[in-house]
C-alpha positions as CSV (number, residue, x, y, z in Angstrom):
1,X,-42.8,97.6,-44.7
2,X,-39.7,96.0,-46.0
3,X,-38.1,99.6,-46.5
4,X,-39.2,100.2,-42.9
5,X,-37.8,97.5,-41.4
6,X,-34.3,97.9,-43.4
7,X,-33.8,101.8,-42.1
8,X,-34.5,100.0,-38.4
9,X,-31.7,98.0,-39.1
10,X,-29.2,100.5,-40.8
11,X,-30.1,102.9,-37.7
12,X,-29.8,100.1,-35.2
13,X,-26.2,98.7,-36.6
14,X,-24.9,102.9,-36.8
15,X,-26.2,102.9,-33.2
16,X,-23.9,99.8,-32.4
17,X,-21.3,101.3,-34.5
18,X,-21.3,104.8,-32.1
19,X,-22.0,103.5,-28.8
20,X,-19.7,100.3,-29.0
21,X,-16.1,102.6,-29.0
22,X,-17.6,104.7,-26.7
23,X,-18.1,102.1,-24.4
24,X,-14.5,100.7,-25.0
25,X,-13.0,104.1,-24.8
26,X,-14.8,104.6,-21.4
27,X,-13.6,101.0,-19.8
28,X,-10.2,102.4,-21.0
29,X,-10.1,104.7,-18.9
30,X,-12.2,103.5,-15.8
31,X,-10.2,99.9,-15.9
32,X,-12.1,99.3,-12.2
33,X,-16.1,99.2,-13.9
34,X,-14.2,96.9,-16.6
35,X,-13.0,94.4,-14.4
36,X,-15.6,94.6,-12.7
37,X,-18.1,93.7,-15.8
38,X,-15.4,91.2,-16.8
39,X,-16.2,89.6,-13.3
40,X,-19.5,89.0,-13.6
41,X,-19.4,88.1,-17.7
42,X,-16.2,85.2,-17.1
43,X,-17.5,82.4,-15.4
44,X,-13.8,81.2,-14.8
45,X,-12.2,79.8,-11.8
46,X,-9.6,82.6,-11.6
47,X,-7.9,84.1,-8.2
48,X,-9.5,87.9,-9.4
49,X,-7.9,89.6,-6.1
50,X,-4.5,88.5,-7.6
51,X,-5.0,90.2,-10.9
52,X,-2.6,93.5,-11.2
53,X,-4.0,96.0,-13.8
54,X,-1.5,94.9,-16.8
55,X,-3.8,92.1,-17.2
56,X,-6.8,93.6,-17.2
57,X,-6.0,96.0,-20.0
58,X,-4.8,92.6,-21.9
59,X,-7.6,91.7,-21.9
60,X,-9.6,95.1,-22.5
61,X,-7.3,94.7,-25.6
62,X,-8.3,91.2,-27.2
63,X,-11.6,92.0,-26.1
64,X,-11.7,95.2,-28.2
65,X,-9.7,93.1,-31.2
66,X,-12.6,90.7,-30.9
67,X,-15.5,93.4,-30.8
68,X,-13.7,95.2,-33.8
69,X,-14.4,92.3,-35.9
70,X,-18.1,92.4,-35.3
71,X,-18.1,96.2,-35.5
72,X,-16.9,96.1,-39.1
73,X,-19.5,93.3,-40.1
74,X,-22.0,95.5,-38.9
75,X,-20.6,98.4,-40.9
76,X,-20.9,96.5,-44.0
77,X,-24.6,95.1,-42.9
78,X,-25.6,98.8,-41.8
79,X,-24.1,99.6,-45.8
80,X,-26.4,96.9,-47.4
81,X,-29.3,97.4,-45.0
82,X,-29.1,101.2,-45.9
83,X,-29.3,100.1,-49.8
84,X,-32.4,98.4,-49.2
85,X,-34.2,101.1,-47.1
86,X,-33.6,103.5,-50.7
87,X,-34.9,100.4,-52.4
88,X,-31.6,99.1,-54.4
89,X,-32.4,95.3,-53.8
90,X,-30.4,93.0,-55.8
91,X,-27.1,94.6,-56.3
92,X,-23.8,93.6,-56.8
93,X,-22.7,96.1,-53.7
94,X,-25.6,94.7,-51.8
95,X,-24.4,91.1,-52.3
96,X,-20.8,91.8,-51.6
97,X,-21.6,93.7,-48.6
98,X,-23.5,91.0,-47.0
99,X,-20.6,88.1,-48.1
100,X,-18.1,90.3,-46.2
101,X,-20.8,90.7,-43.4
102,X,-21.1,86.9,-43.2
103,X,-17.6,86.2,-43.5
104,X,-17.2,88.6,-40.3
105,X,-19.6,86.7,-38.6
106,X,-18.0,83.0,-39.5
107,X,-14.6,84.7,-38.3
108,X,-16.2,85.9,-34.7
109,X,-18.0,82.8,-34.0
110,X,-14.4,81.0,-34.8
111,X,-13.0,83.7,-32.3
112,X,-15.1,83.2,-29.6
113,X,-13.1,80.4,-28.4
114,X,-10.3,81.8,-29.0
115,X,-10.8,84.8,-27.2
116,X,-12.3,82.8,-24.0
117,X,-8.9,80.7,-23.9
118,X,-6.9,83.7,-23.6
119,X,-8.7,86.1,-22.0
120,X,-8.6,82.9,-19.1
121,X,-4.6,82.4,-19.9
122,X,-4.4,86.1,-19.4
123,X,-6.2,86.4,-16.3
124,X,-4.5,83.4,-14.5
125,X,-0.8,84.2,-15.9
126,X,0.6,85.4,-12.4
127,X,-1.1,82.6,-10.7
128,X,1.4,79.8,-8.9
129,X,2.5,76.6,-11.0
130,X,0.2,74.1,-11.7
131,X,-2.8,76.8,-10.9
132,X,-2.7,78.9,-14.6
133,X,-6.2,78.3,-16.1
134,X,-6.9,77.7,-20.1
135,X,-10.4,77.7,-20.6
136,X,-12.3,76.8,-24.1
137,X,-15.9,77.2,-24.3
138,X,-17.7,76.2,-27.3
139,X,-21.6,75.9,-27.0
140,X,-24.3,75.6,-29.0
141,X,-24.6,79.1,-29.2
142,X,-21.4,79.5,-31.1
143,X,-22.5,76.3,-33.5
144,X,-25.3,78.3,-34.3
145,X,-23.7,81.4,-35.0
146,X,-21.3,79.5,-37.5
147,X,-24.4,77.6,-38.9
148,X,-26.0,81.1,-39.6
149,X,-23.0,83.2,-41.3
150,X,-21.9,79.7,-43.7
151,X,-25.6,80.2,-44.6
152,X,-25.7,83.9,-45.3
153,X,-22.3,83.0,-47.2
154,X,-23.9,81.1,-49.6
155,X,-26.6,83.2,-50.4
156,X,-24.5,86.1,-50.8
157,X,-22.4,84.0,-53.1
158,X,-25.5,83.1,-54.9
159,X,-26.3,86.7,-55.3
160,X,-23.1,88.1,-56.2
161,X,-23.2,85.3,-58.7
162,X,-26.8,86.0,-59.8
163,X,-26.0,89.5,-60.2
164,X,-22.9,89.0,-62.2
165,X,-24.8,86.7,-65.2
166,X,-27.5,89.8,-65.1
167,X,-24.9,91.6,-66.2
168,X,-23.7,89.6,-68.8
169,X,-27.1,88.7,-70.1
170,X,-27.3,92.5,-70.3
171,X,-24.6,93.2,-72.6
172,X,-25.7,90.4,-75.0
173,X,-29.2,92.7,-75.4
């Protein structure tokens, strides 16, 4: 079941990995269905009629920076889970792969904010003085996604670590 469950996941994240840049490349080019879903996703107190098309490929830019990060967590998490589905459990790839997947996922969650507070700098930048909008949302949410990759950290760590003194207590034999 477990071996089942692992090629779901390694087919799932390759999915991601496809249609993710094809998406991006597609709101490249049709910038009106990206502002649009922009829009509805920012729940910001911006003036959107005043906002000329530099800004919104700005922020098609940050917003694909951001994504990118998760995309290559979920490269290294489609590697690991793609391990597991041949049956290599407790390797040192296997461990590494899932330390750089949860230091990918610590380094979103700290983005998220960060992203928000620009992407509402960016989209209020031609507004009049004393009308430009900074934004910073931080929710429970994001908590828990930081809770969640420090823990996968340490258990990666742990296993990179427990797979290290196997192979030390190997070459003693």
């Amino acid at each position: 079941m477990s071996r089942y469950c692992s090629m779901l996941i390694a087919w799932g994240c390759m999915l991601l990995l496809v249609i993710a840049p094809a998406a991006s490349i597609y709101y490249l080019f049709d910038l009106g269905s990206f502002a649009h879903l922009a829009t509805q996703s920012l729940n910001l107190p911006i003036q959107w009629q005043s906002v000329v098309s530099w800004q919104w490929y700005g922020l098609w830019g940050i917003t694909v920076l951001y994504l990118g990060v998760g995309l290559v967590g979920l490269h290294y998490l489609r590697r690991a889970f793609s391990n597991f589905a041949r049956g290599e459990l407790f390797t040192l790839d296997n461990s590494r792969y899932l330390r750089v997947f949860a230091v990918l996922l610590l380094t979103q969650a700290v983005l998220k904010p960060l992203h928000f507070a620009l992407a509402s700098l960016l989209l209020s930048w031609n507004h009049p003085p004393g009308q430009k909008v900074l934004s910073i949302a931080l929710g429970s949410t994001e908590v828990k996604v930081l809770v969640l990759a420090m823990i996968l950290w340490v258990m990666s760590d742990l296993l990179v670590k427990g797979c290290q003194l196997d192979d030390e207590n190997k070459q003693f034999v």
